[in-house]
C-alpha positions as CSV (number, residue, x, y, z in Angstrom):
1,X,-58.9,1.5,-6.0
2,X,-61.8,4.0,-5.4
3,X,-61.3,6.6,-3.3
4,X,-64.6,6.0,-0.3
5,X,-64.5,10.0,0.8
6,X,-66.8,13.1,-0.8
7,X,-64.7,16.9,-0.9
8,X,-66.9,18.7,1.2
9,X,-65.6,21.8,-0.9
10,X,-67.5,20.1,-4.0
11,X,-70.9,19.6,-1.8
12,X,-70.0,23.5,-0.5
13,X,-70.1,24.6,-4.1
14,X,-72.7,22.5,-5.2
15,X,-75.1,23.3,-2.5
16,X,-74.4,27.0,-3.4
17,X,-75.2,26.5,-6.9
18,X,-78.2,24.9,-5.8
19,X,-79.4,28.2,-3.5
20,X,-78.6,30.4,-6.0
21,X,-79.8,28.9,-9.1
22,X,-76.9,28.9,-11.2
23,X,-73.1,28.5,-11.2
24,X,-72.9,32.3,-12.3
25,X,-75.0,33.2,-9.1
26,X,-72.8,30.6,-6.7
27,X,-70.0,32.2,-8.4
28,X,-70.1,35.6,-7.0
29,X,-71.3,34.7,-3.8
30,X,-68.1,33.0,-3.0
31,X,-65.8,35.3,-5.7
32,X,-64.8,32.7,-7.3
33,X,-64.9,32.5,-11.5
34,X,-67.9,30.1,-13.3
35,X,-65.3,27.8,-14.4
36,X,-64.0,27.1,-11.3
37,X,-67.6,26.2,-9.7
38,X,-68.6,24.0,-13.0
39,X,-65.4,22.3,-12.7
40,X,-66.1,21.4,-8.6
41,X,-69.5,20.3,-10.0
42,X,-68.2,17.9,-12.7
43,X,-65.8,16.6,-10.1
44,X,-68.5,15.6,-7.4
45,X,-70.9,14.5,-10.4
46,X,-67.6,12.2,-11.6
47,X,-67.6,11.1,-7.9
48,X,-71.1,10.1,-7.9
49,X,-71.8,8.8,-11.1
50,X,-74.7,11.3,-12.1
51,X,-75.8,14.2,-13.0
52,X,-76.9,16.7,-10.0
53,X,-78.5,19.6,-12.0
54,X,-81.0,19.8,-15.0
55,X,-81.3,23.4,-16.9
56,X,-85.1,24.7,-16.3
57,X,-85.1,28.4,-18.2
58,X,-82.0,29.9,-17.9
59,X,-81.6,28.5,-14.5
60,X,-80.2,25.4,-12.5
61,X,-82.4,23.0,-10.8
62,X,-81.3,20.2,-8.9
63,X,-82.1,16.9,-10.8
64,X,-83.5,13.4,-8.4
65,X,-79.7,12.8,-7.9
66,X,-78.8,16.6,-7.0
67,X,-82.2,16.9,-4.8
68,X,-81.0,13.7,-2.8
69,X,-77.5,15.1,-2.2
70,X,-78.7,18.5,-1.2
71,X,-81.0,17.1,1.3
72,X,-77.7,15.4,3.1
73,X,-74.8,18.1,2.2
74,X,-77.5,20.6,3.9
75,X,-77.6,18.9,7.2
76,X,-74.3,18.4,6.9
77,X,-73.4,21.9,6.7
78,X,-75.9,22.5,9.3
79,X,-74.7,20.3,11.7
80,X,-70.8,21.3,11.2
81,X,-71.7,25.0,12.3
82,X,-73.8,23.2,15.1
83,X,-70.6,21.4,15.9
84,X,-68.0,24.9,15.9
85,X,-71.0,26.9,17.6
86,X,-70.4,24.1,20.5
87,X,-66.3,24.1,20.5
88,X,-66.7,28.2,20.7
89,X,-69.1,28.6,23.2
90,X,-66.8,25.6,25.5
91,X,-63.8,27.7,24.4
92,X,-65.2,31.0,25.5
93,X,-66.9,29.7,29.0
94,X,-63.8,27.9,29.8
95,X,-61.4,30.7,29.4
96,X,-64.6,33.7,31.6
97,X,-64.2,29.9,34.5
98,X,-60.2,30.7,34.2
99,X,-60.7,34.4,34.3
100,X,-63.0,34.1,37.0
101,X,-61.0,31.7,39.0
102,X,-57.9,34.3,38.4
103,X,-59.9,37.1,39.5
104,X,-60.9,35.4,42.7
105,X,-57.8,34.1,43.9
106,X,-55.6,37.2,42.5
């Protein structure tokens, strides 16, 4: 049976890799070791069936598969700090309504 769900740690990695241009680069932006970041990628490229980067220089570019994904994990990414941005700002102008409903009646 085939599992139907991505690890968004995978696309996290991946879509590092693909800002910085290599696994080396994505690496120390999250202090992690290479082989942990070319071992996320193999997974997610397992999950997918395809390879998600092609070497240009000494470089990573994304390959048609890896451009594809990036495109979606991006928004993704976006859209998930969109979503905490929201559950903050609620969290934070509920408790100054409670404060200020304290402050008036105390």
């Amino acid at each position: 049976m085939r599992v139907s769900h991505l690890n968004f740690n995978h696309l996290y990695y991946f879509c590092h890799v693909c800002k910085e241009g290599s696994v080396f680069g994505a690496a120390e932006e999250l202090y992690l070791t290479p082989q942990t970041i070319t071992g996320q990628i193999k997974a997610l490229e397992e999950r997918l069936n395809g390879k998600l980067f092609k070497r240009q220089g000494r470089g990573l570019v994304p390959a048609e598969l890896g451009q594809l994904v990036f495109r979606y994990a991006d928004k993704m990414f976006v859209l998930s700090q969109k979503m905490l941005d929201i559950v903050n700002y609620s969290r934070e102008t509920n408790l100054m309504l409670v404060l200020l409903m304290l402050y008036r009646n105390g």
